[in-house]
C-alpha positions as CSV (number, residue, x, y, z in Angstrom):
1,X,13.4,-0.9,12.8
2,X,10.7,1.3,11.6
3,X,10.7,3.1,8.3
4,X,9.4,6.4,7.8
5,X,7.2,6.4,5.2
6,X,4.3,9.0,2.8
7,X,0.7,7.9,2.7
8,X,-0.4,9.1,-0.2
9,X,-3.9,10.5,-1.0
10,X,-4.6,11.0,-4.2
11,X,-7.2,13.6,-5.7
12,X,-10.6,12.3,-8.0
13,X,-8.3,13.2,-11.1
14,X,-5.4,11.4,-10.3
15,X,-7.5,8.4,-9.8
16,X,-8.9,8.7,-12.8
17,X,-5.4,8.7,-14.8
18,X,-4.1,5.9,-12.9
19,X,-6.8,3.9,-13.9
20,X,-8.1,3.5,-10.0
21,X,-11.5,3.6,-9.9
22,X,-13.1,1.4,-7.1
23,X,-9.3,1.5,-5.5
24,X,-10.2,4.5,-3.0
25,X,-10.7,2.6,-0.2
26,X,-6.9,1.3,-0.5
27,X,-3.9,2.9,1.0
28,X,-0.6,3.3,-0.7
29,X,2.6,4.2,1.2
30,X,5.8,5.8,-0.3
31,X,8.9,4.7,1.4
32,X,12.5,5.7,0.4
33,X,14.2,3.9,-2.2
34,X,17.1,3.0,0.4
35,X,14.8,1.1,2.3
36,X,16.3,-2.2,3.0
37,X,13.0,-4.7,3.1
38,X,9.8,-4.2,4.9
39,X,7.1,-6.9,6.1
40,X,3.9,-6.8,5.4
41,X,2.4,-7.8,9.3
42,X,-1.4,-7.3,8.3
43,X,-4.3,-7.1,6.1
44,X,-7.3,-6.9,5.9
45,X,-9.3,-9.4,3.9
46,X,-8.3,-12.4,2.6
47,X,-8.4,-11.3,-1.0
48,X,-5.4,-9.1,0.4
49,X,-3.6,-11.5,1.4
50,X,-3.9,-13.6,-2.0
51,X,-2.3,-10.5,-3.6
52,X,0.4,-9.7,-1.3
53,X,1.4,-12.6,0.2
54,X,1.7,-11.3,3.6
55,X,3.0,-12.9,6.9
56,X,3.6,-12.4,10.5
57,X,6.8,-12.4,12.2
């Protein structure tokens, strides 16, 4: 099953507050808080992986 989900793109100020410099090339997703789980299939460097942890199915 699929979730929907929100990318979210966030303006040159917003980065700035969240304290997200050198982030912009990252993508965050909303999803709804109801969401049952979600797996993380791919990444794409290894230094992503070491955060998240990620496997395949």
């Amino acid at each position: 099953m699929n979730a929907k989900g929100h990318e979210v793109d966030y303006d040159e100020e917003e980065v700035e507050i969240l304290d997200a410099e050198g982030c912009e090339n990252e993508c965050e997703v909303l999803i709804h808080k109801d969401t049952q789980k979600f797996i993380i299939t791919f990444v794409s460097t290894d230094e992503d992986f070491e955060e998240m942890r990620y496997y395949e199915r």
